[in-house]
PyMOL CGO cylinders between C-alpha atoms (Angstrom):
from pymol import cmd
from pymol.cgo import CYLINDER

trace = [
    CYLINDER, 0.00, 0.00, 0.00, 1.07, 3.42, -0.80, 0.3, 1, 1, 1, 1, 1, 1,
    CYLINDER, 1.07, 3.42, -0.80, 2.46, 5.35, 2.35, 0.3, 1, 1, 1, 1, 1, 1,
    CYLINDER, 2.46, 5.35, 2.35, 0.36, 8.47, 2.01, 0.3, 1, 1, 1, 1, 1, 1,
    CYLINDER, 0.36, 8.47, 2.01, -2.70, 6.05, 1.90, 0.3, 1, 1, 1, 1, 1, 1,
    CYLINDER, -2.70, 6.05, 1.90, -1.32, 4.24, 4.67, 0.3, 1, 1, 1, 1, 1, 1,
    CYLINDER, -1.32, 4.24, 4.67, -0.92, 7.26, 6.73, 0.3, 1, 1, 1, 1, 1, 1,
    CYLINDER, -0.92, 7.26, 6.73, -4.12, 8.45, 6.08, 0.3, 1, 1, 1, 1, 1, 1,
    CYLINDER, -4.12, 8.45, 6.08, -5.76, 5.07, 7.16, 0.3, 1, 1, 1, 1, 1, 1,
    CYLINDER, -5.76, 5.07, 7.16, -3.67, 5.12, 10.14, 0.3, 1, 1, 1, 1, 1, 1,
    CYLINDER, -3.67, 5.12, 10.14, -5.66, 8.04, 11.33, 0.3, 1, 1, 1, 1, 1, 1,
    CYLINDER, -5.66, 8.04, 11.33, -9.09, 6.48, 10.11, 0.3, 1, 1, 1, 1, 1, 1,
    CYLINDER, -9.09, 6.48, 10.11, -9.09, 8.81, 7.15, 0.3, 1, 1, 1, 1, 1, 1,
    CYLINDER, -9.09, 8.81, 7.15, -12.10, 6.89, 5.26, 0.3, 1, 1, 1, 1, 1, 1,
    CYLINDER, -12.10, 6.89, 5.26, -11.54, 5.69, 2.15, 0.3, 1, 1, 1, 1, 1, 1,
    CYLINDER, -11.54, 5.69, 2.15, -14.34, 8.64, 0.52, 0.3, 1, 1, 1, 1, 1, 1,
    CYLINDER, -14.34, 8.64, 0.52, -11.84, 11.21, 2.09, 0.3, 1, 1, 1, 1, 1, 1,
    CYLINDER, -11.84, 11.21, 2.09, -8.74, 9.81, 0.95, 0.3, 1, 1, 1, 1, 1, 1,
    CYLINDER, -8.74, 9.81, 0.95, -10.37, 9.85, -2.59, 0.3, 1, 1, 1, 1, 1, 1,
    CYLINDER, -10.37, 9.85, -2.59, -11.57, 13.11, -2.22, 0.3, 1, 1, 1, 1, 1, 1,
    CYLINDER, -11.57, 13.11, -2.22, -8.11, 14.25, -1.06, 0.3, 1, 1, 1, 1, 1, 1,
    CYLINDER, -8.11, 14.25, -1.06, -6.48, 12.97, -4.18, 0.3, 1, 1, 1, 1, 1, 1,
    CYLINDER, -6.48, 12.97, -4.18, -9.38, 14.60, -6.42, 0.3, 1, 1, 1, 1, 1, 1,
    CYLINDER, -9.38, 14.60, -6.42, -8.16, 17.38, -5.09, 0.3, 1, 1, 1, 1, 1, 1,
    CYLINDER, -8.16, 17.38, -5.09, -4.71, 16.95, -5.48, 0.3, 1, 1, 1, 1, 1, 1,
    CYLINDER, -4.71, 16.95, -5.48, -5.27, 16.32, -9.34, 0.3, 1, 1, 1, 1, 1, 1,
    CYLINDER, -5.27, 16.32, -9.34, -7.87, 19.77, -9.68, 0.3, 1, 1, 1, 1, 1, 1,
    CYLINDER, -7.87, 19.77, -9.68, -6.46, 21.91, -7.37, 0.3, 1, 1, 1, 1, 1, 1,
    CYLINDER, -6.46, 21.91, -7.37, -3.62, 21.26, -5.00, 0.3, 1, 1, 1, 1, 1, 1,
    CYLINDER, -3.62, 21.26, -5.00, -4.37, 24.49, -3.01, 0.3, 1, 1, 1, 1, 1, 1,
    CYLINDER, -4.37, 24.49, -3.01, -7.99, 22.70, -1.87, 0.3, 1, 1, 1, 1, 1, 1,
    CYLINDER, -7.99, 22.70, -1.87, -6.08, 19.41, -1.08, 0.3, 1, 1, 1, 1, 1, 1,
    CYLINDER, -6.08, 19.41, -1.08, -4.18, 21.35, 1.51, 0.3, 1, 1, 1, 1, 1, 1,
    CYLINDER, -4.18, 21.35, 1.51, -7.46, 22.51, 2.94, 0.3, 1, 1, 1, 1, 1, 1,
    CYLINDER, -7.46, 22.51, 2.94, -9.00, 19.04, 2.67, 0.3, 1, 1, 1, 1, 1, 1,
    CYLINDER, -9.00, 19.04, 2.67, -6.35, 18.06, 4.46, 0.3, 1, 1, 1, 1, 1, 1,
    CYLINDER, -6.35, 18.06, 4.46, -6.35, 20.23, 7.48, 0.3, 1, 1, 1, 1, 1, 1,
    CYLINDER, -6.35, 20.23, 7.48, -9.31, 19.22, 8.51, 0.3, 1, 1, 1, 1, 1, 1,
    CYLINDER, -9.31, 19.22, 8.51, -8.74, 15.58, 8.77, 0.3, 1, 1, 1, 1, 1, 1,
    CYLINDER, -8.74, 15.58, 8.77, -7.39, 16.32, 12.12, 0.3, 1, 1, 1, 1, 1, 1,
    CYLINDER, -7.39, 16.32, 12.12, -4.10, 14.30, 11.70, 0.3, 1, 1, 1, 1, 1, 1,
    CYLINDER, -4.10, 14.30, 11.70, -1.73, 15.64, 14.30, 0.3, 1, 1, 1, 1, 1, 1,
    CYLINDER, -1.73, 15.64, 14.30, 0.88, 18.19, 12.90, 0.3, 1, 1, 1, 1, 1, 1,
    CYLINDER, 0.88, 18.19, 12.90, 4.21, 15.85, 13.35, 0.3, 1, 1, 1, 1, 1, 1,
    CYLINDER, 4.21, 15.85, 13.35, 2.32, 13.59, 11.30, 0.3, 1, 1, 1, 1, 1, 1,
    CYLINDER, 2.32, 13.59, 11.30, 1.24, 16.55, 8.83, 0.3, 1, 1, 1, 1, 1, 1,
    CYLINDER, 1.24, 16.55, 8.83, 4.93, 17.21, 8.36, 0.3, 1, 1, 1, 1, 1, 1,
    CYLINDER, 4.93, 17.21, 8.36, 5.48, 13.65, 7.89, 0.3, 1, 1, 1, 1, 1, 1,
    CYLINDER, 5.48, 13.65, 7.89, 3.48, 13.50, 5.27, 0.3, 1, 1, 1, 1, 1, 1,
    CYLINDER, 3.48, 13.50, 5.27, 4.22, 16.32, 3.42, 0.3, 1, 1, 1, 1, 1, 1,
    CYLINDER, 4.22, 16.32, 3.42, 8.40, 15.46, 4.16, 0.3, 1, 1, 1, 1, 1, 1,
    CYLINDER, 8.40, 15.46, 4.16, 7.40, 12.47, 2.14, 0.3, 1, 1, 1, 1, 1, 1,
    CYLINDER, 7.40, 12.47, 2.14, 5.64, 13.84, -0.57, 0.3, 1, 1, 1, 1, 1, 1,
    CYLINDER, 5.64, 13.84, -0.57, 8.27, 16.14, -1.14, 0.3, 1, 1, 1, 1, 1, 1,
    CYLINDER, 8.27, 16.14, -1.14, 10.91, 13.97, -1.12, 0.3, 1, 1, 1, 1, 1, 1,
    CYLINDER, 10.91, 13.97, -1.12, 9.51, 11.60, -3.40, 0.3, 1, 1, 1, 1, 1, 1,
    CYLINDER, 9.51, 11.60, -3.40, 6.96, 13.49, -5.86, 0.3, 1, 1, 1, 1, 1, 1,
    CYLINDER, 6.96, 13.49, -5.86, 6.24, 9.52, -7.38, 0.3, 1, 1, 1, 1, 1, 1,
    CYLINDER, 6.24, 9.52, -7.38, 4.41, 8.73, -4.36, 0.3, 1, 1, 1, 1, 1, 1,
    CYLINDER, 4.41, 8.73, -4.36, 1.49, 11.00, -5.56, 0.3, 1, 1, 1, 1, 1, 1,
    CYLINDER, 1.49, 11.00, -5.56, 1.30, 9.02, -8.69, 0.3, 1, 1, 1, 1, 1, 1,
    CYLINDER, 1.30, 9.02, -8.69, 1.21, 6.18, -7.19, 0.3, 1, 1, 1, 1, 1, 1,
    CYLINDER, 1.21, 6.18, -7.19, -1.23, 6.36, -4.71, 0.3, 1, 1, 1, 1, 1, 1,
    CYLINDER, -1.23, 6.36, -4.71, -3.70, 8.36, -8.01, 0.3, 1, 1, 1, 1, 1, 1,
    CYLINDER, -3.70, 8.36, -8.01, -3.10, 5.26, -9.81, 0.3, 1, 1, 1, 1, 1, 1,
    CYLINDER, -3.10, 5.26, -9.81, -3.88, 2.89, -6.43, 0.3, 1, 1, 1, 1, 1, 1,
    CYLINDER, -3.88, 2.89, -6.43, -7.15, 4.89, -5.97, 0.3, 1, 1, 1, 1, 1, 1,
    CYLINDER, -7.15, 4.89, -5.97, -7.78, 4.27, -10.16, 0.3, 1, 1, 1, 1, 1, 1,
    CYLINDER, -7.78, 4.27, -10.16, -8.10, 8.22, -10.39, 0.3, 1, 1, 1, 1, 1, 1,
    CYLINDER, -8.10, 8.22, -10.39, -6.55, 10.17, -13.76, 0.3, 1, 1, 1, 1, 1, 1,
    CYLINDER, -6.55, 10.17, -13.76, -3.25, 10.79, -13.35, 0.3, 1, 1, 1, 1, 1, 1,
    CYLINDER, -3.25, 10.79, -13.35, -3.17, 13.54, -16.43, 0.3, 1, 1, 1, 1, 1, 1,
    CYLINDER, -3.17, 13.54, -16.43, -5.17, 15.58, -14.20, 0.3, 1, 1, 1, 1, 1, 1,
    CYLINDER, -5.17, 15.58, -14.20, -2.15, 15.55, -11.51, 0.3, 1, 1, 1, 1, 1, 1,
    CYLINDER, -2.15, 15.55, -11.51, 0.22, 16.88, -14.57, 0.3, 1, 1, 1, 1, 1, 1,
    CYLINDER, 0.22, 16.88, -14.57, -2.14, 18.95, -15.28, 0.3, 1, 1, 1, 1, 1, 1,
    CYLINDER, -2.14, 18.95, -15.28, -2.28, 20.37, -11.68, 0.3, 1, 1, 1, 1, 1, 1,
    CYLINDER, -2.28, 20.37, -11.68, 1.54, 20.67, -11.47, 0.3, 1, 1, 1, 1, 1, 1,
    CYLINDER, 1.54, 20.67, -11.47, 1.86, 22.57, -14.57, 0.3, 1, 1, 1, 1, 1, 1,
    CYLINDER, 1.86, 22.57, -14.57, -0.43, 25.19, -13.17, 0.3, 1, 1, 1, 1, 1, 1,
    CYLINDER, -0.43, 25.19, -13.17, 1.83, 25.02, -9.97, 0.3, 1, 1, 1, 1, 1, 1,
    CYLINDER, 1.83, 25.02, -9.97, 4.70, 25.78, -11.90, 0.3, 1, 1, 1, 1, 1, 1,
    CYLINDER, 4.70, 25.78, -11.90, 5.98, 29.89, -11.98, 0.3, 1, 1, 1, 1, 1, 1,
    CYLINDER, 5.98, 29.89, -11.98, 5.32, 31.39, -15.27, 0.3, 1, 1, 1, 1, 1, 1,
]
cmd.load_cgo(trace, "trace")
């Protein structure tokens, strides 16, 4: 299992949520953060999380392709993240 996923399950994130976390992620990373705020995962696991995500990107694509999402939509996303 993907360790973001995992993570999130540790803290009885519901499957829904994690989806709708990673919908998010692939529309409109800004929301994600949001989304995920208010899952009320203590901050040293925030950090965690997002220490993982940054150092390995992939694991975002991964855990989009676990959840059978569209990962275009997370290139997509990051090309709008991108400075102009």
């Amino acid at each position: 299992m993907n360790p973001i996923i995992a993570l999130l399950k540790e803290h009885s994130v519901s499957d829904e949520k994690i989806s709708e976390v990673f919908q998010a992620l692939t529309q409109n990373p800004m929301m994600a953060m949001s989304i995920i705020g208010q899952l009320g995962i203590p901050a040293e696991k925030l950090q965690q999380l997002m220490a993982m995500v940054m150092q390995n990107p992939g694991l975002i694509k991964e855990a989009v392709l676990e959840l059978g999402l569209d990962f275009s939509k997370v290139e997509a996303a990051k090309a709008q993240m991108q400075p102009q």
